[in-house]
C-alpha positions in Angstrom: -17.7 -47.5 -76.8 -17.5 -51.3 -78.0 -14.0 -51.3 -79.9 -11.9 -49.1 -78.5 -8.9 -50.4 -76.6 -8.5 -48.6 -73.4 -5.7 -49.9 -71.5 -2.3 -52.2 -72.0 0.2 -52.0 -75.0 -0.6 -50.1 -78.0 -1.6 -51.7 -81.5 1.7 -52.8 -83.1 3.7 -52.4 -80.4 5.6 -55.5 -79.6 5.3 -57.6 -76.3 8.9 -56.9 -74.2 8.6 -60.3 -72.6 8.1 -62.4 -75.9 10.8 -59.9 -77.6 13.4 -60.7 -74.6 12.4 -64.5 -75.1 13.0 -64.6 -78.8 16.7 -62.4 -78.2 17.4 -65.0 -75.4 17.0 -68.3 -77.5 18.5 -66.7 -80.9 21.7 -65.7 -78.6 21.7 -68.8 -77.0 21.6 -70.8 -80.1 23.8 -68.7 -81.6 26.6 -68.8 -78.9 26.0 -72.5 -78.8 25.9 -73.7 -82.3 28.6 -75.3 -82.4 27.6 -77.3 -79.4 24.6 -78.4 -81.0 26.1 -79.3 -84.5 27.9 -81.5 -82.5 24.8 -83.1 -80.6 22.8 -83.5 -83.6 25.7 -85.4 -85.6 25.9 -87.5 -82.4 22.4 -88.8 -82.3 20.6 -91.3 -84.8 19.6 -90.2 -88.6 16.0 -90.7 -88.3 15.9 -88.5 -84.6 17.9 -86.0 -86.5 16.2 -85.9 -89.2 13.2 -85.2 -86.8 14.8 -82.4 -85.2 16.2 -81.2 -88.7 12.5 -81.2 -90.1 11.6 -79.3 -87.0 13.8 -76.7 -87.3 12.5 -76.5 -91.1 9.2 -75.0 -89.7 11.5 -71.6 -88.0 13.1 -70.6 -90.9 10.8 -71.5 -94.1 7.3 -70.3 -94.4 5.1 -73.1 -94.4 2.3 -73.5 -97.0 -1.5 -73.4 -96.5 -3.2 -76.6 -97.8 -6.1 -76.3 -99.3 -8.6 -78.6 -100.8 -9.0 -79.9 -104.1 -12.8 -79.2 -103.3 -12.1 -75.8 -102.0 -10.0 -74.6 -105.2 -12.7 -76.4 -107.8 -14.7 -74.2 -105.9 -13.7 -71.2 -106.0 -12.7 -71.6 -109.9 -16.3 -72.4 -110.5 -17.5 -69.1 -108.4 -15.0 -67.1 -110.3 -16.1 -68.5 -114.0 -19.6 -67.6 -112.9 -18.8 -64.2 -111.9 -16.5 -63.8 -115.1 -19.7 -65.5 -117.3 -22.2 -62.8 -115.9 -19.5 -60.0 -116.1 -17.5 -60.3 -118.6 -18.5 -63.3 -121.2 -15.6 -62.5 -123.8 -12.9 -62.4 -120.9 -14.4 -65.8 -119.4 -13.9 -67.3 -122.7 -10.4 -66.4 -123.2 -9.5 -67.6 -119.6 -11.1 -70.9 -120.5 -9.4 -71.4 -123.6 -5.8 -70.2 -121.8 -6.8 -72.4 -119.0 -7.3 -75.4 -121.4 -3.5 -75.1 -123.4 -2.0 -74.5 -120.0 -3.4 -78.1 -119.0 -2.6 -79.5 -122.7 1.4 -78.3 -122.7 1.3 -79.5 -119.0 0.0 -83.1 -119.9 2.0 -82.9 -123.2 5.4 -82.3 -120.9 4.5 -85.0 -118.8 4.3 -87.7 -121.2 
């Protein structure tokens, strides 16, 4: 039977080793921190600003990028779809779409 996991940990149950890992650095770090406040004030700016734009990555959730290409896209496939579905609804989104982008370039200026 293709699919069916027959052996090892179970679906959603977490890995002991990488969940004794994560404990020992948070504890570590946390038992530390004033030890490493202290190092990273020591060192120069732009290496702590490195280190500080490292750390960034741990605590907030980074964003996917996505193409300009990709996003025209999939607003293109979308239109379509709403022009075959739902002509009256496509319409409206157009026209929102359109005084979105006209208050957005009229804020700009």
């Amino acid at each position: 039977m293709k699919g069916i996991k027959t052996g090892g940990r179970m679906q959603g149950v977490p890995n002991h080793s990488t969940t004794d890992l994560k404990r020992w650095v948070k504890t570590l770090l946390e038992t530390n921190q004033a030890t490493f406040e202290a190092d990273l004030m020591a060192i120069e700016p732009k290496d702590r600003l490195q280190i500080m734009a490292t750390l960034l990555k741990y605590s907030i959730p980074t964003l996917q990028s996505v193409s300009i290409e990709t996003e025209l896209a999939a607003e293109y496939s979308e239109l379509k779809r709403l022009l075959d579905e739902a002509p009256d609804e496509a319409i409206e989104l157009i026209s929102n779409k359109i005084l979105t982008l006209k208050a957005q370039n009229y804020d700009q200026r």
